[in-house]
RODO-2510 file (C-alpha; in nm, 4 decimals, decimal comma):
residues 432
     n   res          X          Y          Z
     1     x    -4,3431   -10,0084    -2,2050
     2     x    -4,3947   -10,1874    -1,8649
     3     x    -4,3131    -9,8455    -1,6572
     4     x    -4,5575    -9,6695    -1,9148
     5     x    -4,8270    -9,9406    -1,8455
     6     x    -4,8245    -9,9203    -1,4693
     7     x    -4,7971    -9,5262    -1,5027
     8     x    -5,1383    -9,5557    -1,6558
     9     x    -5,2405    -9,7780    -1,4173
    10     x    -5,1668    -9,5783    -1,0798
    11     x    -5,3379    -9,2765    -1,2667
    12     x    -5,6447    -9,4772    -1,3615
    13     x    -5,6577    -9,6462    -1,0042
    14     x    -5,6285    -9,2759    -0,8379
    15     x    -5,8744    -9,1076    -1,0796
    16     x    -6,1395    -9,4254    -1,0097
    17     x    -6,0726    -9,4215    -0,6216
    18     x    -6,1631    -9,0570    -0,5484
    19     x    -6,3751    -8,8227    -0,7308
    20     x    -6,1921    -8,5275    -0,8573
    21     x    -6,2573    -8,1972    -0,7033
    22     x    -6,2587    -7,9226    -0,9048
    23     x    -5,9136    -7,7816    -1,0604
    24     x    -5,7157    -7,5831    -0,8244
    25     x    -5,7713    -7,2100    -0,9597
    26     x    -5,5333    -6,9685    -0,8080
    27     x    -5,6244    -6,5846    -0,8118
    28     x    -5,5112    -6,3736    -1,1290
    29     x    -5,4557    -6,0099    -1,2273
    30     x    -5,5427    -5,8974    -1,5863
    31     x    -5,4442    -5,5486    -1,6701
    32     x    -5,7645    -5,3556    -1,8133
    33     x    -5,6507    -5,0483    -1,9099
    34     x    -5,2277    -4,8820    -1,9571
    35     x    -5,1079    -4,5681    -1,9684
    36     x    -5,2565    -4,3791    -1,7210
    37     x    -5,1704    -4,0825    -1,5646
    38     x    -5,2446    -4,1172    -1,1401
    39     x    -5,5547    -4,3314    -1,2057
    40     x    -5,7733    -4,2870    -0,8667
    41     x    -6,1284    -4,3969    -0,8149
    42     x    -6,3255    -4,6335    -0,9976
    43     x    -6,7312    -4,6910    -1,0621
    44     x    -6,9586    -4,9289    -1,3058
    45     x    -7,2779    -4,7898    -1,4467
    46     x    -7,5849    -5,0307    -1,4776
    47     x    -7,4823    -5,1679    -1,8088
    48     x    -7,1852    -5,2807    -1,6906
    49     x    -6,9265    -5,0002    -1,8628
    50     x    -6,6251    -4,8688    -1,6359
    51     x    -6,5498    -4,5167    -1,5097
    52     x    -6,1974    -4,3856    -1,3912
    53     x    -6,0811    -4,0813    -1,2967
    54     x    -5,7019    -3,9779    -1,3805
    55     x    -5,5648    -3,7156    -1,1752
    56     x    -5,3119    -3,6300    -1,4735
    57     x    -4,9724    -3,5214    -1,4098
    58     x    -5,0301    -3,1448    -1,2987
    59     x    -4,8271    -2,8238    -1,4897
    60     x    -4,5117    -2,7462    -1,5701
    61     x    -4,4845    -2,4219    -1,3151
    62     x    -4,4604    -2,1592    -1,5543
    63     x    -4,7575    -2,0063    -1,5280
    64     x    -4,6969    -1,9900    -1,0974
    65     x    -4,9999    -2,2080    -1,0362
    66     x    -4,7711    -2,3749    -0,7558
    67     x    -4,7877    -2,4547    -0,3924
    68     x    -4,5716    -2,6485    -0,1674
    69     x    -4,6608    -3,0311    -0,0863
    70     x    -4,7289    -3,0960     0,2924
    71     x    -4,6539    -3,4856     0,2172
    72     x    -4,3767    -3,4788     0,0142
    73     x    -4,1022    -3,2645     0,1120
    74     x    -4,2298    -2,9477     0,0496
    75     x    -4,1855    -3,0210    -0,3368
    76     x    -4,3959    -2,7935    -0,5443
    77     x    -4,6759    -2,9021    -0,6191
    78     x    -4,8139    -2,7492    -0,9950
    79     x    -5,1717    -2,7322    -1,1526
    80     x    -5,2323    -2,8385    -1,5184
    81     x    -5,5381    -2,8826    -1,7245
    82     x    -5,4632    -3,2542    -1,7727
    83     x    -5,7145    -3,4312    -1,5359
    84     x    -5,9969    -3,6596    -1,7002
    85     x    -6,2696    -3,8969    -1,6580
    86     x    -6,2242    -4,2163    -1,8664
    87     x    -6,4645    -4,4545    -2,0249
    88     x    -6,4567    -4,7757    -2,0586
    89     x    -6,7111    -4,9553    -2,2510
    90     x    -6,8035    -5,3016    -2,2557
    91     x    -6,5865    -5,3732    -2,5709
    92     x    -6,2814    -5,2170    -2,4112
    93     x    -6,3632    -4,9307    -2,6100
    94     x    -6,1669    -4,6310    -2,3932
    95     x    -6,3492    -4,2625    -2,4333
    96     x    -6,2607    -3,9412    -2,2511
    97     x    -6,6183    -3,8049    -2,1261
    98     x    -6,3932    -3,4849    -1,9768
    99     x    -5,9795    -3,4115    -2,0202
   100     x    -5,9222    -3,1055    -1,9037
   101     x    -6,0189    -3,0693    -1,5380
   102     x    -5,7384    -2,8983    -1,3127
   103     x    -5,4528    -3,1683    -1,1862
   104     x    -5,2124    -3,0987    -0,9038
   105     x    -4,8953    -3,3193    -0,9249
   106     x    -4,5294    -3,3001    -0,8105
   107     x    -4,3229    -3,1084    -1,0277
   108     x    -4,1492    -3,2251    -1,2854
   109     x    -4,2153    -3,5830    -1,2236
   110     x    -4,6047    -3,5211    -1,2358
   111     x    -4,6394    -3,8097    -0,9872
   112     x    -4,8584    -3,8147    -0,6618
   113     x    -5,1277    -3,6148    -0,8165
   114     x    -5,4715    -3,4500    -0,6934
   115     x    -5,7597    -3,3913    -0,9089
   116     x    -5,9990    -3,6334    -1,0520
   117     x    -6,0192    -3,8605    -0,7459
   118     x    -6,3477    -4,0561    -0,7820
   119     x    -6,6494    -4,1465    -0,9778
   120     x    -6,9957    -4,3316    -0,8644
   121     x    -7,3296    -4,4102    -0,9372
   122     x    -7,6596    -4,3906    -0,7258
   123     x    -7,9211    -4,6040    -0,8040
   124     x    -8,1122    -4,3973    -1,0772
   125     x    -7,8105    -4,4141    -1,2894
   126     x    -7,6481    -4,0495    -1,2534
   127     x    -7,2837    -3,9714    -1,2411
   128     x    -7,0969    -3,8444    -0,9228
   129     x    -6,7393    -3,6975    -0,9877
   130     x    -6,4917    -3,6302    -0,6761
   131     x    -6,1960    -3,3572    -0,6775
   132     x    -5,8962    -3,4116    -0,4620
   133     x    -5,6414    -3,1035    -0,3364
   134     x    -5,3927    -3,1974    -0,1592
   135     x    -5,2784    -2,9342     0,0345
   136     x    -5,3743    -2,5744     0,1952
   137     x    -5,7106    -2,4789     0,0890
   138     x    -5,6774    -2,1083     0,1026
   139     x    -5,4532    -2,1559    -0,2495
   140     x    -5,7260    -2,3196    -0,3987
   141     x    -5,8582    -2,0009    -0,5786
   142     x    -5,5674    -1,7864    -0,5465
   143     x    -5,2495    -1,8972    -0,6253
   144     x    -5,3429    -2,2225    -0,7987
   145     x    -5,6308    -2,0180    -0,9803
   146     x    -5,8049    -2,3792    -0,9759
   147     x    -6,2121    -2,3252    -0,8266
   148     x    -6,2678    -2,6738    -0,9302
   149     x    -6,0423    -2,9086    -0,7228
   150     x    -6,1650    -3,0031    -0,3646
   151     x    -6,5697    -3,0325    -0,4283
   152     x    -6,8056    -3,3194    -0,5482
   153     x    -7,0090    -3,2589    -0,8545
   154     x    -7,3180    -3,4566    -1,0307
   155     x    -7,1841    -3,5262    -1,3907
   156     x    -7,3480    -3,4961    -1,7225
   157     x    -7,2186    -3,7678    -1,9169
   158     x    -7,3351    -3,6412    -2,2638
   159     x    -7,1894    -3,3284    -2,2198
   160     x    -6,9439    -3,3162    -1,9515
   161     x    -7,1410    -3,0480    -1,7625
   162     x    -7,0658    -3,0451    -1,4065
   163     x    -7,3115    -2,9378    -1,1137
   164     x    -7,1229    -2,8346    -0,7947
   165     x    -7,2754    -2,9944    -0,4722
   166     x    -7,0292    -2,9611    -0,1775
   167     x    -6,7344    -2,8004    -0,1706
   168     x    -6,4735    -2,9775     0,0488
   169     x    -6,1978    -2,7101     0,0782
   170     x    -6,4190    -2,4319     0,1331
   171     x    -6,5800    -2,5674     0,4540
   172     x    -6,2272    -2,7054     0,5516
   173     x    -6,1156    -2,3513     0,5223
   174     x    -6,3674    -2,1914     0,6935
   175     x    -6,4120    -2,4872     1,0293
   176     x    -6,0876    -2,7058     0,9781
   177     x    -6,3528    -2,9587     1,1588
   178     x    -6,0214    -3,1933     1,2655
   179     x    -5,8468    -2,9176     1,4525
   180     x    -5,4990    -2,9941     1,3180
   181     x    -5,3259    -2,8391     1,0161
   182     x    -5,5157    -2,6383     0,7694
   183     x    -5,5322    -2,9041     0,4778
   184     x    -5,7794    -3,0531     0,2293
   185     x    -5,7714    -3,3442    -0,0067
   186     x    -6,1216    -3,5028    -0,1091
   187     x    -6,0051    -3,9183    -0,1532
   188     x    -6,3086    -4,0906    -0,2027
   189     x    -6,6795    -4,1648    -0,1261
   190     x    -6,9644    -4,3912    -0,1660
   191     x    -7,3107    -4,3664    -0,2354
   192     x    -7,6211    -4,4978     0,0180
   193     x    -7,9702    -4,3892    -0,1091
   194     x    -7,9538    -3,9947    -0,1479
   195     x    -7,6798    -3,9520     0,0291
   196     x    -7,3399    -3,9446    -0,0715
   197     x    -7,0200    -3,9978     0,2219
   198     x    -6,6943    -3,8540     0,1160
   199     x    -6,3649    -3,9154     0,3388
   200     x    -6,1243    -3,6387     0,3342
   201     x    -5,7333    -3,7349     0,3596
   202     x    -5,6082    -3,4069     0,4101
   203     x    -5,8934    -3,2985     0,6685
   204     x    -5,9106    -3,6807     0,8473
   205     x    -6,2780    -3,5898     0,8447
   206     x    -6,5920    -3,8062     0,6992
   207     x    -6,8738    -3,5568     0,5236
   208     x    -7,2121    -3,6490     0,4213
   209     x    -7,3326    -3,4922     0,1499
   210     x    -7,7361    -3,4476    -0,0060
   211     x    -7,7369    -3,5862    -0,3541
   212     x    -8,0653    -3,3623    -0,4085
   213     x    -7,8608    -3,0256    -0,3730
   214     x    -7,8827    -3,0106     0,0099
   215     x    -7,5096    -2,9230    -0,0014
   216     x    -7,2993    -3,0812     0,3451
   217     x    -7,5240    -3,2094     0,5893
   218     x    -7,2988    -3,3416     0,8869
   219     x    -6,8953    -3,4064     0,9228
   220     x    -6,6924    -3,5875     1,1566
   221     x    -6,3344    -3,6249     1,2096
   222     x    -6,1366    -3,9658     1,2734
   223     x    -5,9585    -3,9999     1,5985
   224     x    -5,5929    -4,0080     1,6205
   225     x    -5,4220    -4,2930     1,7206
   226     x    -5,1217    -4,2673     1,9502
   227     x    -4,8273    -4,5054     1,8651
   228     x    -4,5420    -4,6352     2,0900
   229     x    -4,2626    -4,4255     2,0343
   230     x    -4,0363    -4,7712     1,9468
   231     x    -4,2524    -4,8751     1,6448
   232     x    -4,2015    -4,5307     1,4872
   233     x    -3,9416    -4,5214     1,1892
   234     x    -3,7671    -4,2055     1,0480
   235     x    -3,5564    -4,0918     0,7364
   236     x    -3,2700    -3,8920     0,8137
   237     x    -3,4403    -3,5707     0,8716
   238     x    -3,1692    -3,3683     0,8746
   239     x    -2,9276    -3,2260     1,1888
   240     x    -3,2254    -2,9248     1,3141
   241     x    -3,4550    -3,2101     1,3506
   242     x    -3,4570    -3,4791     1,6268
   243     x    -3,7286    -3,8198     1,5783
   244     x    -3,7436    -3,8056     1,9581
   245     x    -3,9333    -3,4657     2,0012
   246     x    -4,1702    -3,5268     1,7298
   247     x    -4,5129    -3,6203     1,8318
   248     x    -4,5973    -3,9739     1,8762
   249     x    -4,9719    -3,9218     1,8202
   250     x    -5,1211    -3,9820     1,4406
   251     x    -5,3575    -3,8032     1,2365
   252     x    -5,5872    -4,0851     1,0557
   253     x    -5,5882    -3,9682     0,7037
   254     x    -5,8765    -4,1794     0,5732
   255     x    -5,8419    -4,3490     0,2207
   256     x    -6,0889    -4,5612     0,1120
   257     x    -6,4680    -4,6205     0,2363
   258     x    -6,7461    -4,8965     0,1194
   259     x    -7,1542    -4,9512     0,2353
   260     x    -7,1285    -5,2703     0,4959
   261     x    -7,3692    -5,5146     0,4063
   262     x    -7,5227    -5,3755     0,7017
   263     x    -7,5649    -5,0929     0,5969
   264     x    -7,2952    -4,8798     0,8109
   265     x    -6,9801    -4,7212     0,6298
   266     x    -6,6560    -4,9026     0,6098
   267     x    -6,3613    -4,7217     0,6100
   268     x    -5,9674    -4,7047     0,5971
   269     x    -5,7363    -4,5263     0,7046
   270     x    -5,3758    -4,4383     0,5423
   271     x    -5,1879    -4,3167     0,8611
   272     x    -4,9633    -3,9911     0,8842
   273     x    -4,5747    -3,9662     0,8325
   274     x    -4,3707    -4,1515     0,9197
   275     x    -4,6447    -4,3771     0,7948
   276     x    -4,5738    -4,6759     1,0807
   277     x    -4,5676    -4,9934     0,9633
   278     x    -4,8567    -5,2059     1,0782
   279     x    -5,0672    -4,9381     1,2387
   280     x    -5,3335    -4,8849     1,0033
   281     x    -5,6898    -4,8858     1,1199
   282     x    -6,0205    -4,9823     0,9623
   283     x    -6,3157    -4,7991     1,0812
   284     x    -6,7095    -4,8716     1,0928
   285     x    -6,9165    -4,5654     1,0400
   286     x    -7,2427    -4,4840     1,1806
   287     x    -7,4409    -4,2901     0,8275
   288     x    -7,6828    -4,1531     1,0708
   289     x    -7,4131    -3,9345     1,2929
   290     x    -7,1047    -4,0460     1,1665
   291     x    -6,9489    -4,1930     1,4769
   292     x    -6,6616    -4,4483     1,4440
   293     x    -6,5497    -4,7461     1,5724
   294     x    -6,2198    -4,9760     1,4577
   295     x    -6,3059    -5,3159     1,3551
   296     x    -5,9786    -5,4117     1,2250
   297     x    -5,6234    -5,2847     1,2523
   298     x    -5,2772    -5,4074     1,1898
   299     x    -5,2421    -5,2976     0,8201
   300     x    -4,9746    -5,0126     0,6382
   301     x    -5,0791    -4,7483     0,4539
   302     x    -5,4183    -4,8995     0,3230
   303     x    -5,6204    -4,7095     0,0147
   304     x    -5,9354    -4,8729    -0,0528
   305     x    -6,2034    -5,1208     0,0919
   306     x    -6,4327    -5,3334    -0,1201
   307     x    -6,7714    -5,6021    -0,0087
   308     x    -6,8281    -5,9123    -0,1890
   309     x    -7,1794    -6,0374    -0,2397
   310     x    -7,0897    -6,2584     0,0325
   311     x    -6,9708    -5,9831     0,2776
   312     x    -6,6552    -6,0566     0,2737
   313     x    -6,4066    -5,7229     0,3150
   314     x    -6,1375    -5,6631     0,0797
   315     x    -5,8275    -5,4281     0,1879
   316     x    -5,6276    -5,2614    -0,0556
   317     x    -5,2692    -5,1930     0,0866
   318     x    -5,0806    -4,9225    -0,0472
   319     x    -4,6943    -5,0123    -0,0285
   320     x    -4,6301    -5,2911     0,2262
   321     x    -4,3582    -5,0915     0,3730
   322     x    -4,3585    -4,7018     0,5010
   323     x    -4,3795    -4,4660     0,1965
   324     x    -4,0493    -4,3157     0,3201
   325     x    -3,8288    -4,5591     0,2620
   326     x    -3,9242    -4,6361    -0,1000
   327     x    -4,0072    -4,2621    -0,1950
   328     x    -3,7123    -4,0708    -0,1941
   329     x    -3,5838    -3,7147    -0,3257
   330     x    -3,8233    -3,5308    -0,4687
   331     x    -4,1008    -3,7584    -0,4666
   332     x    -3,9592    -4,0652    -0,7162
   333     x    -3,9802    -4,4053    -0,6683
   334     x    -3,6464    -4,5389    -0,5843
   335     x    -3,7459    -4,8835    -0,4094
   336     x    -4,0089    -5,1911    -0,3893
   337     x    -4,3890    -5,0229    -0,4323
   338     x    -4,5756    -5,3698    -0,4000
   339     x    -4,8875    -5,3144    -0,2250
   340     x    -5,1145    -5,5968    -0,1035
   341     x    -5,4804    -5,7189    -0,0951
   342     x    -5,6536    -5,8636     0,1938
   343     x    -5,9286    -6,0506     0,2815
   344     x    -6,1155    -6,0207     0,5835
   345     x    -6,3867    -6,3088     0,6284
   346     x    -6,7050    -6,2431     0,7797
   347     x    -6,5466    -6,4056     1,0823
   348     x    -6,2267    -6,2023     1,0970
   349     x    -6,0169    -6,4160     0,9174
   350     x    -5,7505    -6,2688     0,6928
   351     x    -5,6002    -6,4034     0,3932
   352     x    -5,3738    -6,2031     0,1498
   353     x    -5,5013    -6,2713    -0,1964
   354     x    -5,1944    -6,0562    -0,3798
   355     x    -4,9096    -5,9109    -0,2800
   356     x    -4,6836    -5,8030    -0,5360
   357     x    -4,6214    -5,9546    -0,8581
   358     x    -4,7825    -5,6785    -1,0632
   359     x    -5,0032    -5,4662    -0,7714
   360     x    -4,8180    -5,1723    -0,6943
   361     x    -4,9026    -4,8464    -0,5286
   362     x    -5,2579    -4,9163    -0,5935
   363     x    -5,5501    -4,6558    -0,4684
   364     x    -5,9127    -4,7439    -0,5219
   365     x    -6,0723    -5,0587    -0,5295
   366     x    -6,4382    -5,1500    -0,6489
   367     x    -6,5964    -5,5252    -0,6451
   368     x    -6,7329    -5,5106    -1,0369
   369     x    -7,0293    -5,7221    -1,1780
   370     x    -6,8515    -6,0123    -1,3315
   371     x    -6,6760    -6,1047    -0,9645
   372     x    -6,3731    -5,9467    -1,0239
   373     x    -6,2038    -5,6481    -0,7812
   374     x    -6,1173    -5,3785    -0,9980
   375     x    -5,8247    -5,1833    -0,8720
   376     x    -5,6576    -4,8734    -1,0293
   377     x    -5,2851    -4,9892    -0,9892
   378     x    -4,9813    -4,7520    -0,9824
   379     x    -5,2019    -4,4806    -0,8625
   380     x    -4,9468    -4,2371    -0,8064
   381     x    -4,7339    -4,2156    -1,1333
   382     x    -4,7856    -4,0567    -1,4570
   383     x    -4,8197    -4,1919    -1,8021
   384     x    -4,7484    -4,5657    -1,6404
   385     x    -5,0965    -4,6166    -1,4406
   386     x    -5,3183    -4,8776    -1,4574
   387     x    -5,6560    -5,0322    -1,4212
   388     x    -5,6200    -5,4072    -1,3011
   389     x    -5,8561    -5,6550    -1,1789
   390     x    -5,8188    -5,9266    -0,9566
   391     x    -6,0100    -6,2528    -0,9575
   392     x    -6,0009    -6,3480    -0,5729
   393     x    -6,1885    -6,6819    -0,5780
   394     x    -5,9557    -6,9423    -0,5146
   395     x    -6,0374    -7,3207    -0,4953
   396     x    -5,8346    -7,4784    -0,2558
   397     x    -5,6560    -7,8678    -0,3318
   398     x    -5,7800    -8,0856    -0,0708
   399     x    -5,5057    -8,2591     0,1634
   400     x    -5,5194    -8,6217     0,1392
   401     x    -5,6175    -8,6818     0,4922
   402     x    -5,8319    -8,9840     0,4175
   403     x    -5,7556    -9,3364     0,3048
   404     x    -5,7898    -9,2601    -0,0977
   405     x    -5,6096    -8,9547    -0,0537
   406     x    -5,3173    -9,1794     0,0850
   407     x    -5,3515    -9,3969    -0,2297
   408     x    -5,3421    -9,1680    -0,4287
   409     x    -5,0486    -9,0331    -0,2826
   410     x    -4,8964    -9,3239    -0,2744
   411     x    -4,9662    -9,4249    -0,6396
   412     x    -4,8519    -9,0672    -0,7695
   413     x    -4,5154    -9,1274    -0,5162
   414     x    -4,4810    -9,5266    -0,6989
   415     x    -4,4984    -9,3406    -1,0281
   416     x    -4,1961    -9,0371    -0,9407
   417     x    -3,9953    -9,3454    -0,7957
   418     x    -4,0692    -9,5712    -1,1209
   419     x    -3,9304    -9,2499    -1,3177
   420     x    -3,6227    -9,1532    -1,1307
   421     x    -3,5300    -9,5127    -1,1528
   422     x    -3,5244    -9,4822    -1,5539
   423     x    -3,3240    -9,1569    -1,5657
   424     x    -3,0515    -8,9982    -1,3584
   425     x    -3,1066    -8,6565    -1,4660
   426     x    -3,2171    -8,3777    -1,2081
   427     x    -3,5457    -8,2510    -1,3036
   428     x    -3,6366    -7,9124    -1,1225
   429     x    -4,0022    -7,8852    -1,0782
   430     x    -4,1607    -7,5669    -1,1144
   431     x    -4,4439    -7,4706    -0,8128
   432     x    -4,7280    -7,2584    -0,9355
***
């Protein structure tokens, strides 16, 4: 009874001494929607209800609707009717608004897929839907016999009409307007006024596009980025290859792109194979001519970029290692996929809010109107893929650097002692 007593005592002595701050509230993930097949891009309408696009899991071959990957090993690469824009209301009622747009996914796995890559809203409240590819464009209407992948559309969302408004892979067939290899794969894009800004992965290029049927107004490609040749990390590539002849200078292969709070474009950048660790870039973009800058770099393999209300930058980080070494034979998962998220300050300051524990191989990331980042998480696997969000406000305990925060150190120390005295068994204590 006398240990109890001056337990209660200590408490009520620290709790009197120094008001409380508020309860320490780490950041959580809550998993919003299961089951998906390559979940992509993300948007909210203006009541609030949430849009994904699912690339699906691409065909079975059979048909010959097949190219080769250029990221993955040359695996084929089949189309499928399978690709779909998902609803999700308010309620977490879950309706398809379209489920049979072309998908292009390794086969058989039907991972890494292209297809439905992205949905947004402009400010009037219409729909925006974004087709990847993922590979050489002159297939497109051939051999894959699939005219819809690689353009942006305006979306009727009571009847799932589409209205074509750029097509991506076209114009990258026609000007390749990077100079390198002959590929196109439509990632992302955001909206600013009438305008809408697509980054291209496959054609390391920026677009921007007339939301009033203007078609492609201006492009721009990302510069490459030349890397020591001692940072640079290989598979086994076989005996007719040698790492030390290959080129040491890196195609961008943009990702993920946001509106600034000053109005400029934010965007990131995935990096080329070998995919370096470390070497990813993050770009600001100039909407009137679509010149870049980097503002940030040290990252791997980043996917997405999100604002705050408060401007602070969120980066979404793939796999926290090179895709290489956790993607093996034909394109499955053999190792660690945890991917990251970062937050840059308005001052530069970066903190990692997750890494891990739950976010892996994520790809699209969209700040939602309740304060949470929503994220579509295992991005490139079918039938597993998520939507997660992440709460990233965190209220940090302060240290007890003054006088009550000794005594109340102290006390809570008096009170440990007090108990270890009464009992000689180990307790192990749990940190959260």
């Amino acid at each position: 009874m006398k240990l109890k007593s001056l337990t209660l005592t200590l408490l009520t002595v620290c709790i009197a001494a120094v008001s409380a701050p508020k309860s320490a509230e780490a950041a959580s993930l809550t998993v919003v929607a299961d089951g998906l097949s390559n979940p992509r891009g993300i948007g909210f309408d203006s009541t609030g209800n949430l849009y994904v696009t699912e690339s699906g899991s691409g065909g079975d071959g059979k048909d010959g609707r097949c190219i080769p990957s250029p990221s993955a090993g040359y695996i084929p690469l089949c189309a499928g009717q399978n690709g779909s824009l998902l609803k999700i209301a308010q309620d977490g009622t879950k309706t398809n608004i379209i489920s049979d747009l072309t998908s292009l996914a390794l086969s058989p796995s039907g991972e890494q897929a292209a297809g439905p890559a992205d949905i947004k809203f402009d400010s009037l409240g219409n729909a925006y839907l974004l087709t990847g590819l993922a590979g050489d464009p002159t297939n497109r209407d051939t051999v894959l016999k699939s005219p819809d992948l690689g353009k942006l559309y305006k979306v009727d969302l009571s009847t799932g009409g589409l209205t074509t408004l750029a097509d991506f892979a076209a114009y990258e067939t026609a000007f390749n307007p990077d100079g390198t290899d002959l590929i196109s794969n439509p990632y992302a894009f955001a909206i600013k006024g009438e305008t809408a800004y697509m980054v291209d992965g496959g054609g390391n290029t920026i677009y921007s596009v007339g939301l009033d049927g203007s078609g492609i107004n201006k492009v721009a490609a990302f510069p490459q980025k030349t890397i020591d040749r001692s940072k640079l990390e290989y598979p086994d590539l076989g005996p007719d290859i040698d790492p030390s002849a290959l080129p040491v200078t890196q195609q961008s292969v943009p990702t993920g792109i946001a509106i600034a709070p000053d109005g400029s474009l934010t965007v990131s950048e995935y990096t080329y194979f070998p995919y370096p660790e470390g070497e990813a870039r993050i770009f600001s973009v100039d909407p009137n001519n679509l010149q870049s800058n980097v503002i940030a770099d040290g990252f791997t393999q980043l996917t997405g970029v999100a604002y705050d209300p408060d401007g602070n930058l969120y980066a979404l980080q793939h796999i926290n290692t090179s895709e290489w070494k956790e993607i093996q034979q034909g394109g499955i998962i053999t190792g660690d996929i945890s991917g990251s998220l970062i937050k840059i300050a308005t001052d530069g300051t970066r903190e990692t809010i997750w890494s891990g524990d739950g976010l892996e191989a994520a790809s699209g990331i969209t700040y939602g109107p309740d304060g949470n980042l929503y994220i579509a998480n295992r991005a490139r696997l079918a039938g597993t893929g998520q939507v997660i969000k992440i709460d990233p406000r965190v209220t940090k305990v302060p240290e007890p650097t003054s006088a009550m925060g000794l005594i109340v150190a102290g006390a809570l120390g008096a009170t440990s002692m007090l108990k270890r005295k009464r009992s000689k068994e180990l307790v192990k204590a749990e940190t959260v």
